[in-house]
PDBQT receptor file of N, H, CA, C and O in Angstrom, charges set to zero:
ATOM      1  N   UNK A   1     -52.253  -7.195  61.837  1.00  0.00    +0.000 N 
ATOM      2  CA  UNK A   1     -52.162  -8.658  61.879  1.00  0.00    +0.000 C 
ATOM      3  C   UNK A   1     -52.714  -9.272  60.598  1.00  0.00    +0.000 C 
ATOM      4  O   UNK A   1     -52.005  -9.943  59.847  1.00  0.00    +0.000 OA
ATOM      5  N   UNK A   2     -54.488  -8.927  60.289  1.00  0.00    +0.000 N 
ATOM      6  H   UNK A   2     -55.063  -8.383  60.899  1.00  0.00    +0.000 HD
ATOM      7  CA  UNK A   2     -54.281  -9.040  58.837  1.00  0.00    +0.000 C 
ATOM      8  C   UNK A   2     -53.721  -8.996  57.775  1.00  0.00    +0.000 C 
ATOM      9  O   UNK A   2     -53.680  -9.791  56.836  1.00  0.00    +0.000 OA
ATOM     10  N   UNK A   3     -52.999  -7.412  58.054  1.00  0.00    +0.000 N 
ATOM     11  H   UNK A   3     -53.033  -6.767  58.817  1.00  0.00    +0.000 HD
ATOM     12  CA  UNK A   3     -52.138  -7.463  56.531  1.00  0.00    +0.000 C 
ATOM     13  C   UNK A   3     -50.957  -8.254  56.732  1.00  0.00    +0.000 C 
ATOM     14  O   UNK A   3     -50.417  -8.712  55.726  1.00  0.00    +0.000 OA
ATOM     15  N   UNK A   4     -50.605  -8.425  57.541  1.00  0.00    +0.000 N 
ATOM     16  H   UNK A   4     -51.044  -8.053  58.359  1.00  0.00    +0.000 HD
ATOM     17  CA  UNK A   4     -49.510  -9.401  57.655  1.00  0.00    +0.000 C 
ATOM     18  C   UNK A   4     -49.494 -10.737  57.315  1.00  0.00    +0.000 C 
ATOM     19  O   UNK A   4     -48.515 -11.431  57.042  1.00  0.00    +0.000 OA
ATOM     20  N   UNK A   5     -50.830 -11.083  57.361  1.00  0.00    +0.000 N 
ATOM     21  H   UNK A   5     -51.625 -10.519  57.583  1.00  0.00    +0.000 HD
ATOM     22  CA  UNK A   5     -51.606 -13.009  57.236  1.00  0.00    +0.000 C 
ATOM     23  C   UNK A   5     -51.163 -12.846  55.383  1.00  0.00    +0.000 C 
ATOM     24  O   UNK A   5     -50.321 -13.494  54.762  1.00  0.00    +0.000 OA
ATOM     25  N   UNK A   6     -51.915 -11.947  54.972  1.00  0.00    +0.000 N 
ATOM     26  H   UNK A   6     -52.598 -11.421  55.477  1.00  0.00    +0.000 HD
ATOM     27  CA  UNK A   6     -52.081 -11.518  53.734  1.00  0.00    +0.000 C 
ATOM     28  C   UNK A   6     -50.882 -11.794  52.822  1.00  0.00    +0.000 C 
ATOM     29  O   UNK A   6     -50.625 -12.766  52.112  1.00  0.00    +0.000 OA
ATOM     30  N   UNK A   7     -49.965 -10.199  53.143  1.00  0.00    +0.000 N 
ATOM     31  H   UNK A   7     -50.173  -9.410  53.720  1.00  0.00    +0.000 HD
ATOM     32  CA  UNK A   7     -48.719 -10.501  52.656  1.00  0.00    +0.000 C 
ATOM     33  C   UNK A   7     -48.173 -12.056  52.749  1.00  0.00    +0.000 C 
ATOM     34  O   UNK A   7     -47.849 -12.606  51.696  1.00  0.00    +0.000 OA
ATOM     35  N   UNK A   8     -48.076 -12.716  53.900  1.00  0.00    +0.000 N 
ATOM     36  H   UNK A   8     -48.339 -12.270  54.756  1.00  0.00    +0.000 HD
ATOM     37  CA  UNK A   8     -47.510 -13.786  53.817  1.00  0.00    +0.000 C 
ATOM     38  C   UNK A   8     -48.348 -15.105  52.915  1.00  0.00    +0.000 C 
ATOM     39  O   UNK A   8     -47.737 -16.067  52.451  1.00  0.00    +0.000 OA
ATOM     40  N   UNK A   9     -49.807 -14.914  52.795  1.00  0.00    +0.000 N 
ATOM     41  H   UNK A   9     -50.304 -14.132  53.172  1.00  0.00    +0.000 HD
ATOM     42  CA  UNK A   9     -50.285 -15.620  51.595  1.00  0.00    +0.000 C 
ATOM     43  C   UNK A   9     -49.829 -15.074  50.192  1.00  0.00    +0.000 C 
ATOM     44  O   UNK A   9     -49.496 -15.847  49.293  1.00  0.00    +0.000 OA
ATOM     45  N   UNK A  10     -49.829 -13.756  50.050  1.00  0.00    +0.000 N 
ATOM     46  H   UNK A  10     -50.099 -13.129  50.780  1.00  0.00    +0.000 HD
ATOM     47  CA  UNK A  10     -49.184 -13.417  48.722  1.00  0.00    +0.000 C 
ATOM     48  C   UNK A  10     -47.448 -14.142  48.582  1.00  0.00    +0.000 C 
ATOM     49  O   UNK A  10     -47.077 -14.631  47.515  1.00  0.00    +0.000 OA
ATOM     50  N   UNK A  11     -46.826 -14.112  49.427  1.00  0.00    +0.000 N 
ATOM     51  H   UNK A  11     -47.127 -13.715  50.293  1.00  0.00    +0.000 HD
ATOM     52  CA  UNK A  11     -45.280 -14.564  49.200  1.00  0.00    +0.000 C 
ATOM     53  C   UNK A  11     -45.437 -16.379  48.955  1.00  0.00    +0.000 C 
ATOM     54  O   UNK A  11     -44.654 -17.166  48.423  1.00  0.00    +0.000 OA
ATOM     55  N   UNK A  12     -46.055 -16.481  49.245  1.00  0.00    +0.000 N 
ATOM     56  H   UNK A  12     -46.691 -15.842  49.678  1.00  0.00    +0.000 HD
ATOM     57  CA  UNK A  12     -46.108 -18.467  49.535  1.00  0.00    +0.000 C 
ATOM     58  C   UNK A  12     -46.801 -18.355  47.996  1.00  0.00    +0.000 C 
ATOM     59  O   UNK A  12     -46.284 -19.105  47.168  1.00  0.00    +0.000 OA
ATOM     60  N   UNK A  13     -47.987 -17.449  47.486  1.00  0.00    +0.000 N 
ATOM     61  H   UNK A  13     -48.407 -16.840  48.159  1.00  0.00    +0.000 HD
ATOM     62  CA  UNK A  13     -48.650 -18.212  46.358  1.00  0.00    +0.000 C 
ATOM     63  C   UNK A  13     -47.380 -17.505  45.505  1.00  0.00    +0.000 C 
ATOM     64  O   UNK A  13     -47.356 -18.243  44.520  1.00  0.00    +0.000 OA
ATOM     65  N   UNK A  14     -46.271 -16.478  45.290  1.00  0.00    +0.000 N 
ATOM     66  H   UNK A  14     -46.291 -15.879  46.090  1.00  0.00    +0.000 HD
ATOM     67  CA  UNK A  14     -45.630 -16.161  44.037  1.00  0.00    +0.000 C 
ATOM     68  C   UNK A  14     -44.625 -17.107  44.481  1.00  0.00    +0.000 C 
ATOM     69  O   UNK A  14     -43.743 -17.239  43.632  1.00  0.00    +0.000 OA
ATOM     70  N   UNK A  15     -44.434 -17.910  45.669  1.00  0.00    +0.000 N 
ATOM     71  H   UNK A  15     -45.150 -17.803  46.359  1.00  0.00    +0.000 HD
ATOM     72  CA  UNK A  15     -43.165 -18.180  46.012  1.00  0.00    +0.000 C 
ATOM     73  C   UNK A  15     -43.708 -19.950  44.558  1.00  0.00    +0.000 C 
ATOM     74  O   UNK A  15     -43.121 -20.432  43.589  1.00  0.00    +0.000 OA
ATOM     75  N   UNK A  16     -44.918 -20.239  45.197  1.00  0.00    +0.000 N 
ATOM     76  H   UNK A  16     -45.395 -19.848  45.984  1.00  0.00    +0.000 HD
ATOM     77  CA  UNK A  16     -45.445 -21.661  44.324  1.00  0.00    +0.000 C 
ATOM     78  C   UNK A  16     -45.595 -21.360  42.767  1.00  0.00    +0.000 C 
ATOM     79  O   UNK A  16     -45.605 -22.283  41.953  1.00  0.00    +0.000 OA
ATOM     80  N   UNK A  17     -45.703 -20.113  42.414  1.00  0.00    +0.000 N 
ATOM     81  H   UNK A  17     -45.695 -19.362  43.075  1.00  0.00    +0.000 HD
ATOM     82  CA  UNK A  17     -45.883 -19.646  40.701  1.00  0.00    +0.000 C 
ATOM     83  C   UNK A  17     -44.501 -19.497  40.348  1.00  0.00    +0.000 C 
ATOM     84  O   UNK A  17     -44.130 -19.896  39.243  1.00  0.00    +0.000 OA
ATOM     85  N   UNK A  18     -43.633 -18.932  41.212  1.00  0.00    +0.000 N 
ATOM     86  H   UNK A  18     -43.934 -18.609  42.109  1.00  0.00    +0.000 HD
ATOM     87  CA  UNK A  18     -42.288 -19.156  40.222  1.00  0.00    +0.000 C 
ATOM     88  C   UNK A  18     -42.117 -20.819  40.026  1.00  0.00    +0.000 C 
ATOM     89  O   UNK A  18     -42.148 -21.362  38.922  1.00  0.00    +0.000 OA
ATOM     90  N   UNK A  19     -41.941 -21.483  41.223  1.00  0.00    +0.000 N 
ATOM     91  H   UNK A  19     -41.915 -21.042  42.120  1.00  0.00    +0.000 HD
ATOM     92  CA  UNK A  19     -41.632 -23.024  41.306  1.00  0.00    +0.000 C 
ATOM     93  C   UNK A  19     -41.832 -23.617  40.009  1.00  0.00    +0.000 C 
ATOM     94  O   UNK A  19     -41.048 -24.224  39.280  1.00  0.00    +0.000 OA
ATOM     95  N   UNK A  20     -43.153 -23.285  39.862  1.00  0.00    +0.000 N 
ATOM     96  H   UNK A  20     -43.790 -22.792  40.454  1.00  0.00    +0.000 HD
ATOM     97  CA  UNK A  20     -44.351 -23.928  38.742  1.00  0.00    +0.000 C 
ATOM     98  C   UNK A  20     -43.350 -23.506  37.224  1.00  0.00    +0.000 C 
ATOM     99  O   UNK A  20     -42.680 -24.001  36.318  1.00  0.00    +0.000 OA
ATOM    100  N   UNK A  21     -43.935 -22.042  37.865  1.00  0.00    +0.000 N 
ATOM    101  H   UNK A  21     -44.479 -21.640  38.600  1.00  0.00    +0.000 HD
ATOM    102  CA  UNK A  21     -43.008 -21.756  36.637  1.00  0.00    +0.000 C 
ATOM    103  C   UNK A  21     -41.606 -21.898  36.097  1.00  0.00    +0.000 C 
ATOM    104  O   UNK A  21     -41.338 -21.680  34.916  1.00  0.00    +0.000 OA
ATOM    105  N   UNK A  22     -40.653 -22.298  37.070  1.00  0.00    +0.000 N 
ATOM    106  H   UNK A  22     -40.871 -22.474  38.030  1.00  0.00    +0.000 HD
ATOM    107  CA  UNK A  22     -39.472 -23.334  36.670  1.00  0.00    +0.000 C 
ATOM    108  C   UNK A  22     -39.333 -24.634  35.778  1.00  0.00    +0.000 C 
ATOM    109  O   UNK A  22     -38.652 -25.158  34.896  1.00  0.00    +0.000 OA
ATOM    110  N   UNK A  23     -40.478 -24.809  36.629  1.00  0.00    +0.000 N 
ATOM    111  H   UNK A  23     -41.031 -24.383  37.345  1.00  0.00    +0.000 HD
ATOM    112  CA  UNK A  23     -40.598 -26.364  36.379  1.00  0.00    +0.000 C 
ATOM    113  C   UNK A  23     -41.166 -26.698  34.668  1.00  0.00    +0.000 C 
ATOM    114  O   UNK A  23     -40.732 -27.343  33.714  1.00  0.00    +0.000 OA
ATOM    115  N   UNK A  24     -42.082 -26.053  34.887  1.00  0.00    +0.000 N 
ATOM    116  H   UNK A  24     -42.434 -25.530  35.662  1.00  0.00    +0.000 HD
ATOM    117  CA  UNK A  24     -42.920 -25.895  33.378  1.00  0.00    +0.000 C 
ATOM    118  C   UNK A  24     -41.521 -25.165  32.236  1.00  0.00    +0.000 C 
ATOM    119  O   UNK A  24     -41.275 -25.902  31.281  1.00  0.00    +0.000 OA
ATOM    120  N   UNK A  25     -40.946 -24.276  32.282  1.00  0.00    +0.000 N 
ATOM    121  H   UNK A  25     -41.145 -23.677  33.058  1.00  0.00    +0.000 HD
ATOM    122  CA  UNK A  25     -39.810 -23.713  30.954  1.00  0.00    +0.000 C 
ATOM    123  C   UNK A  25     -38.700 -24.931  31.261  1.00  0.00    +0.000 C 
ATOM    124  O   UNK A  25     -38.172 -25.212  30.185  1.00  0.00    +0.000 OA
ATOM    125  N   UNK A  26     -38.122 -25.809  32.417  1.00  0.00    +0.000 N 
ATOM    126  H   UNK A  26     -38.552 -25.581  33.291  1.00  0.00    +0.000 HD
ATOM    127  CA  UNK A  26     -37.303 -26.706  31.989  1.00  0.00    +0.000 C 
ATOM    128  C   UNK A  26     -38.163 -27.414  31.374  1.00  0.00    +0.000 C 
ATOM    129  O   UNK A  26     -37.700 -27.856  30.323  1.00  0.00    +0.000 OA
ATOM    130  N   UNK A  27     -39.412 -27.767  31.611  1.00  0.00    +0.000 N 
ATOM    131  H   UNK A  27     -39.788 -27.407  32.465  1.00  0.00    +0.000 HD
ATOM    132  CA  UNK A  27     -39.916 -28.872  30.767  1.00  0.00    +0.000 C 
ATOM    133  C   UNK A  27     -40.235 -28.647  29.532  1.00  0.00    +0.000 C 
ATOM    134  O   UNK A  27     -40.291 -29.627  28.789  1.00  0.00    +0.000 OA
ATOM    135  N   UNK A  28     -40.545 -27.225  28.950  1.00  0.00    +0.000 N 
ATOM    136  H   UNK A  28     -40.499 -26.429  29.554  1.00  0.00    +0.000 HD
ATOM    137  CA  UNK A  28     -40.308 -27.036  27.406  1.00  0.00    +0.000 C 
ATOM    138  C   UNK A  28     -38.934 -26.788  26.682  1.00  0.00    +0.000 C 
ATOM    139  O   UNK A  28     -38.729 -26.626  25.479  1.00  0.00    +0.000 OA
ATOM    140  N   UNK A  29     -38.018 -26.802  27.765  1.00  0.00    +0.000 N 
ATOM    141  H   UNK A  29     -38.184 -26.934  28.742  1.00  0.00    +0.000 HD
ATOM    142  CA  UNK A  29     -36.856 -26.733  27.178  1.00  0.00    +0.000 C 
ATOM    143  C   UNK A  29     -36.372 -28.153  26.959  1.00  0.00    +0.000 C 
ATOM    144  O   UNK A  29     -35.682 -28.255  25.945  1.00  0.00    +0.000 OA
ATOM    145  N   UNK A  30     -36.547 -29.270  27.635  1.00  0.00    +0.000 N 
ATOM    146  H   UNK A  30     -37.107 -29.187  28.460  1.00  0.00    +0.000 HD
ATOM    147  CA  UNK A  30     -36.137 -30.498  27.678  1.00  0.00    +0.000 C 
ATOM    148  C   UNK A  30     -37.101 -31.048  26.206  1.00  0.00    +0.000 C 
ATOM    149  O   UNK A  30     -36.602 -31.701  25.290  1.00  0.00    +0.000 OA
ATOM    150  N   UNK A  31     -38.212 -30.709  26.252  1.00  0.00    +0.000 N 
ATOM    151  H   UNK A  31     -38.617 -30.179  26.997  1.00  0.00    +0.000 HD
ATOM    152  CA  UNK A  31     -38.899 -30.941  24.916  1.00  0.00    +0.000 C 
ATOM    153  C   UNK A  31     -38.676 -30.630  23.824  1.00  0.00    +0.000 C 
ATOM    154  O   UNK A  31     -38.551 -31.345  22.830  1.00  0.00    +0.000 OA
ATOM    155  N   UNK A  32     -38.585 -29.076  23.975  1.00  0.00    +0.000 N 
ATOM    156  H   UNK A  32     -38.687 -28.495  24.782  1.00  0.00    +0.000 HD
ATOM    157  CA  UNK A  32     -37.718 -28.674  22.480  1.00  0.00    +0.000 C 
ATOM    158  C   UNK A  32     -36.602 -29.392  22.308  1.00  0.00    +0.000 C 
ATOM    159  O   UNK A  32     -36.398 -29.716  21.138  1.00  0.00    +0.000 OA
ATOM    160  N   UNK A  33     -35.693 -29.799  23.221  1.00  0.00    +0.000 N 
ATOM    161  H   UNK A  33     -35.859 -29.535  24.171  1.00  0.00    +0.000 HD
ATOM    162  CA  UNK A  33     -34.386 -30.273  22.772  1.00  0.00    +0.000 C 
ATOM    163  C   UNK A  33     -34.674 -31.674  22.383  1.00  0.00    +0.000 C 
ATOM    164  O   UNK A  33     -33.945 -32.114  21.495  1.00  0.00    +0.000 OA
ATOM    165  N   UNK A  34     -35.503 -32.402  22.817  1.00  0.00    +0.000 N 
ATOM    166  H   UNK A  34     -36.096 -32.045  23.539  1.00  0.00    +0.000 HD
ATOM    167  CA  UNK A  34     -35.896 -33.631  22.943  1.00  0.00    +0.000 C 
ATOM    168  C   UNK A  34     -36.088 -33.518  21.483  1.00  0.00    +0.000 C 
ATOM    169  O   UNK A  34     -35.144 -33.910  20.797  1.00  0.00    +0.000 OA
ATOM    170  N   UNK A  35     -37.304 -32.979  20.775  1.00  0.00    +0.000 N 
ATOM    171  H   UNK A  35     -38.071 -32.660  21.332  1.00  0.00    +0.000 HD
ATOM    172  CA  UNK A  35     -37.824 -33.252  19.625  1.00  0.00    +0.000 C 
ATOM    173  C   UNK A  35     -36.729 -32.709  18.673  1.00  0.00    +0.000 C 
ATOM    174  O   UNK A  35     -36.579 -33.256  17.581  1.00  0.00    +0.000 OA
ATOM    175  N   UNK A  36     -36.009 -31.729  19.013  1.00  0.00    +0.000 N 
ATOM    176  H   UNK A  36     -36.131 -31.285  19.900  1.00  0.00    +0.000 HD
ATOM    177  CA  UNK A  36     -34.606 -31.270  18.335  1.00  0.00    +0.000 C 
ATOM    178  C   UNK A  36     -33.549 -32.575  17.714  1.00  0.00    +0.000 C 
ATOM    179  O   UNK A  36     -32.963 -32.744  16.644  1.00  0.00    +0.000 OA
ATOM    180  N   UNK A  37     -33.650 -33.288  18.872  1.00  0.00    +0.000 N 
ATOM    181  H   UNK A  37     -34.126 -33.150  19.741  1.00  0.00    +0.000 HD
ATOM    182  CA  UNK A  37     -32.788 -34.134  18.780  1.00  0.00    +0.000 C 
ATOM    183  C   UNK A  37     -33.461 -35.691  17.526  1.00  0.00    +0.000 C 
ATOM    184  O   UNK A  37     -32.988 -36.389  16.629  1.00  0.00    +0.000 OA
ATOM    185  N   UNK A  38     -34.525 -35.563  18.113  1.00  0.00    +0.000 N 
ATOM    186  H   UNK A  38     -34.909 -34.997  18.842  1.00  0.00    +0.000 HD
ATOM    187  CA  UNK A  38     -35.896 -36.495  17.364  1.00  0.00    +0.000 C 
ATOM    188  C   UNK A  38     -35.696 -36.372  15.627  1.00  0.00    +0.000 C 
ATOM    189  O   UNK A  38     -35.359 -37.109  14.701  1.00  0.00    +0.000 OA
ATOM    190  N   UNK A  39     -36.189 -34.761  15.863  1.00  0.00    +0.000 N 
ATOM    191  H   UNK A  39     -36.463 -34.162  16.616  1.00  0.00    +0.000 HD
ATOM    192  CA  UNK A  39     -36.166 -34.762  14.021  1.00  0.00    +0.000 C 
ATOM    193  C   UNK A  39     -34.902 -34.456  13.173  1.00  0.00    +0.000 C 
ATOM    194  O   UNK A  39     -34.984 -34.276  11.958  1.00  0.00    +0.000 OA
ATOM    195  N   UNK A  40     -33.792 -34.407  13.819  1.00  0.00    +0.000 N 
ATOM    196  H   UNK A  40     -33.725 -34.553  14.806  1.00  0.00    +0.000 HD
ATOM    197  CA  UNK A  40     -32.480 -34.542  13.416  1.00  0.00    +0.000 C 
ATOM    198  C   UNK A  40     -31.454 -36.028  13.205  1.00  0.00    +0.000 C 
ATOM    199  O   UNK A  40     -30.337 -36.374  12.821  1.00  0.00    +0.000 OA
ATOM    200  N   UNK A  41     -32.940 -36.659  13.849  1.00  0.00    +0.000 N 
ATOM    201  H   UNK A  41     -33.848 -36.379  14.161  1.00  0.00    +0.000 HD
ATOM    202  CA  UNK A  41     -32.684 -38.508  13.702  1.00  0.00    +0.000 C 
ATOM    203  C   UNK A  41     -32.913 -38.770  12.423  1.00  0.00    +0.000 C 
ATOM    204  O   UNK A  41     -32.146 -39.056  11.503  1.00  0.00    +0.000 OA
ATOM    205  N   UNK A  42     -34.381 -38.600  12.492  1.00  0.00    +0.000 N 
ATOM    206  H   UNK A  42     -35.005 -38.368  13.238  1.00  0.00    +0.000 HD
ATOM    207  CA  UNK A  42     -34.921 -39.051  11.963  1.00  0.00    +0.000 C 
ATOM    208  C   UNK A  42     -34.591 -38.480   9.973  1.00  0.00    +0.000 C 
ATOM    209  O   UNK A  42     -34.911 -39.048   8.929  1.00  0.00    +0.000 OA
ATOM    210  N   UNK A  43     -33.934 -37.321  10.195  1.00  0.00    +0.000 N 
ATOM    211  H   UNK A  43     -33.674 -36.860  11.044  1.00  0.00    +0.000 HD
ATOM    212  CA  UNK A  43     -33.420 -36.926   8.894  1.00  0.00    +0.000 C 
ATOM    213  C   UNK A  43     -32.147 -37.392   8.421  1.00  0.00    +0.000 C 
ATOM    214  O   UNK A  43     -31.836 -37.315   7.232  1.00  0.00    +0.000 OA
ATOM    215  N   UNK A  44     -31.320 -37.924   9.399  1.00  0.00    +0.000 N 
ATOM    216  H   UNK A  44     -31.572 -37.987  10.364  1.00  0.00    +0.000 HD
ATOM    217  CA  UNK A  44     -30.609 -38.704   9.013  1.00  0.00    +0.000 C 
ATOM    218  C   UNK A  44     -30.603 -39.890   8.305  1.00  0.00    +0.000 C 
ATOM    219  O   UNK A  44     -29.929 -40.243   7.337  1.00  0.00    +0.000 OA
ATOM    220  N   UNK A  45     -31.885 -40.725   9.260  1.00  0.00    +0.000 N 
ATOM    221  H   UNK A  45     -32.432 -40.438  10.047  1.00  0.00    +0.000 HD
ATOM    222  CA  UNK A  45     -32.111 -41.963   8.918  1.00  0.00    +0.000 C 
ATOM    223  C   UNK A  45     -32.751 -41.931   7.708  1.00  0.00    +0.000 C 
ATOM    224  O   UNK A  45     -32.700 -43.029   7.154  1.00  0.00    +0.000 OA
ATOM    225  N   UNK A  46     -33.243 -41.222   7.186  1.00  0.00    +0.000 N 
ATOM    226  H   UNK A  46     -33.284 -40.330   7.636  1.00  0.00    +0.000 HD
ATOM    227  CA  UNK A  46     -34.182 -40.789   6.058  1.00  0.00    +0.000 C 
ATOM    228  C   UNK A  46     -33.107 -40.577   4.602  1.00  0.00    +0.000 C 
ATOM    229  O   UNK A  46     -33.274 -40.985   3.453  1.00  0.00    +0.000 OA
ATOM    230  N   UNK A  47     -32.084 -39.848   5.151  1.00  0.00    +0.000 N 
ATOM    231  H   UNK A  47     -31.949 -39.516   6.085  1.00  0.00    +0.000 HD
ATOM    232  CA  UNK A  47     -30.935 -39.515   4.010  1.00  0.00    +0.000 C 
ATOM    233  C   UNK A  47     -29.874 -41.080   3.872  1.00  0.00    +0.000 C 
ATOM    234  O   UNK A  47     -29.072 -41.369   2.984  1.00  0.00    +0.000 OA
ATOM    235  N   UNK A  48     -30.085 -41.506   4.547  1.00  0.00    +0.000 N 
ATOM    236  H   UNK A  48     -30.736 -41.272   5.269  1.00  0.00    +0.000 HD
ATOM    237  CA  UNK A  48     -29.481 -42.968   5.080  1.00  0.00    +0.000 C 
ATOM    238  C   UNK A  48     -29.904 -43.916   4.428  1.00  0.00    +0.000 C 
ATOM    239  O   UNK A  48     -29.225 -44.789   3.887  1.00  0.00    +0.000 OA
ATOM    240  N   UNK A  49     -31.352 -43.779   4.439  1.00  0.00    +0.000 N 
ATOM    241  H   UNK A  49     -31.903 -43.070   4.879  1.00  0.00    +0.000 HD
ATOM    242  CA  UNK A  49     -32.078 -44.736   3.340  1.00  0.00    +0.000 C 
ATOM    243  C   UNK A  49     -31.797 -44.751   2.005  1.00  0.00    +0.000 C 
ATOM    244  O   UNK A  49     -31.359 -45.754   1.440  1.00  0.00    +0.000 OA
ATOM    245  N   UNK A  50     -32.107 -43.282   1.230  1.00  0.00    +0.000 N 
ATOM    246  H   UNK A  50     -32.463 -42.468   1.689  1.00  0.00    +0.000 HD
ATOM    247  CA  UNK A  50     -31.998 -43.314  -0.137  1.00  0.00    +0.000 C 
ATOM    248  C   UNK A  50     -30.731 -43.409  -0.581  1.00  0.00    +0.000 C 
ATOM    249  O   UNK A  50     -30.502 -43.447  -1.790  1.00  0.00    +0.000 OA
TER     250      UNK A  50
């Protein structure tokens, strides 16, 4: 019965670390692209000027 409590706390906490961990690589992926997109502005606007 213990190991059973157990196992099922181990599946719930990797089940919440992948989640996390989804959540967290879209959000550096949305960032990288974000700032991707940012400093590819901003070099425009820069070549735009002179």
């Amino acid at each position: 019965m213990n190991f059973l409590l157990l196992l099922d706390k181990v599946h719930y906490l990797s089940t919440i670390y992948s989640l996390v961990n989804k959540i967290l690589i879209s959000e550096l992926v949305g960032l990288s692209a974000f700032s991707a997109i940012f400093i590819r502005t901003t070099l425009v606007v820069k070549i735009n000027h002179t």
